[in-house]
C-alpha positions as CSV (number, residue, x, y, z in Angstrom):
1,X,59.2,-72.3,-153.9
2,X,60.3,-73.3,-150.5
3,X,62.0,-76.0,-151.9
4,X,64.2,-74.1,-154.4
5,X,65.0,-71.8,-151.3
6,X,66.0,-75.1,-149.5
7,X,68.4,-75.8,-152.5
8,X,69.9,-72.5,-152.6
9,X,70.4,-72.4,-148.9
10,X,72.5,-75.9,-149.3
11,X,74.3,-74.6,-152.2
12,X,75.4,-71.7,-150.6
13,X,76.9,-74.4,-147.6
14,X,78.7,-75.8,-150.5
15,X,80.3,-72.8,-152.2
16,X,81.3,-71.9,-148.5
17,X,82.7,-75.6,-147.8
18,X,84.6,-75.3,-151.3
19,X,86.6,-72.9,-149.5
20,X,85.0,-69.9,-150.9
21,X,85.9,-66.8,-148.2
22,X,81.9,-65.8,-146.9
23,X,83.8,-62.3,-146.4
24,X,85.1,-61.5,-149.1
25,X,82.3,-63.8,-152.0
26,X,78.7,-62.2,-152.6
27,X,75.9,-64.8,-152.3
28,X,72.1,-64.0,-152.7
29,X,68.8,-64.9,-153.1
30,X,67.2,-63.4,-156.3
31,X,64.2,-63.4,-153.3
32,X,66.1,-61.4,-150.4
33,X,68.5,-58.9,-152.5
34,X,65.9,-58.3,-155.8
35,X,62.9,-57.5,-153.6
36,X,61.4,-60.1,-151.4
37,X,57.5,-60.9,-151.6
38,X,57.2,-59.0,-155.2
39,X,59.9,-60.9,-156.7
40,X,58.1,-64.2,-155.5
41,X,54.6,-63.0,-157.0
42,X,56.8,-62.5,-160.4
43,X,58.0,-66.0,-160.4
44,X,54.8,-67.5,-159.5
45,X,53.0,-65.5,-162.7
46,X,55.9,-66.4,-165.0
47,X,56.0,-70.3,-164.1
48,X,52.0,-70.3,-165.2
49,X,53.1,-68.8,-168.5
50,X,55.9,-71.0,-168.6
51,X,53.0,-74.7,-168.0
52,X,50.9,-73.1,-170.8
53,X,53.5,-72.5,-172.8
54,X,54.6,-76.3,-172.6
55,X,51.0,-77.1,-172.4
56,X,50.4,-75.3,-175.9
57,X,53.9,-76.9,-177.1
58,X,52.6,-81.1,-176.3
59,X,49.3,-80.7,-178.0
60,X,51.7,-79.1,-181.4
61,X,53.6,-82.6,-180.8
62,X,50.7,-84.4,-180.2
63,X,49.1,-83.1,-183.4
64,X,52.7,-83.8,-184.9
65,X,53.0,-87.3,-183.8
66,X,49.3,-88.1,-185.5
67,X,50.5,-87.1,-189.0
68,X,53.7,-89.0,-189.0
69,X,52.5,-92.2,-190.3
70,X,50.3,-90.8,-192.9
71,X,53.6,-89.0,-193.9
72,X,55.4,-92.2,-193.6
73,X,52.7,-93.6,-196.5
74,X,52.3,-91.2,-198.6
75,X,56.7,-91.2,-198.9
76,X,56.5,-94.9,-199.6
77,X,53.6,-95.0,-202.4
78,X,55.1,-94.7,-205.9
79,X,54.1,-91.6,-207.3
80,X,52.0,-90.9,-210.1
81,X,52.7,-87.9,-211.8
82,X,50.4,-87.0,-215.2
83,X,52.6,-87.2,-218.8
């Protein structure tokens, strides 16, 4: 996280270089204006839940890419269908 805090910090040089006023434009950290510490526990928890959700979302596309060619086949053979 103290590399997104690195990029925020240069960003807010570059909003300022634009020629942005710093008096009179409001820039933040969602870290030092929405609560500090507590808001960087928050983040940590929800970037967990964020890996098992893509975690959970590669093994459905794994499990995907495994049936394509039998899909593929059975789309090719004629079918047969009972008269």
């Amino acid at each position: 996280m103290k590399e997104y805090e690195v990029y925020a910090r240069e960003n807010a040089k570059d909003i300022i270089a634009v020629g942005f006023d710093p008096e009179r434009t409001f820039i933040f950290s969602d870290y030092g204006y929405m609560g500090g510490e507590f808001y960087r526990n928050i983040t940590r928890i929800a970037k967990v839940g964020v890996i098992r959700r893509f975690r959970t979302l590669l093994n459905n596309l794994r499990e995907l890419i495994e049936e394509l060619p039998m899909l593929a086949l059975v789309s090719i053979l004629p079918r047969t269908s009972e008269r």
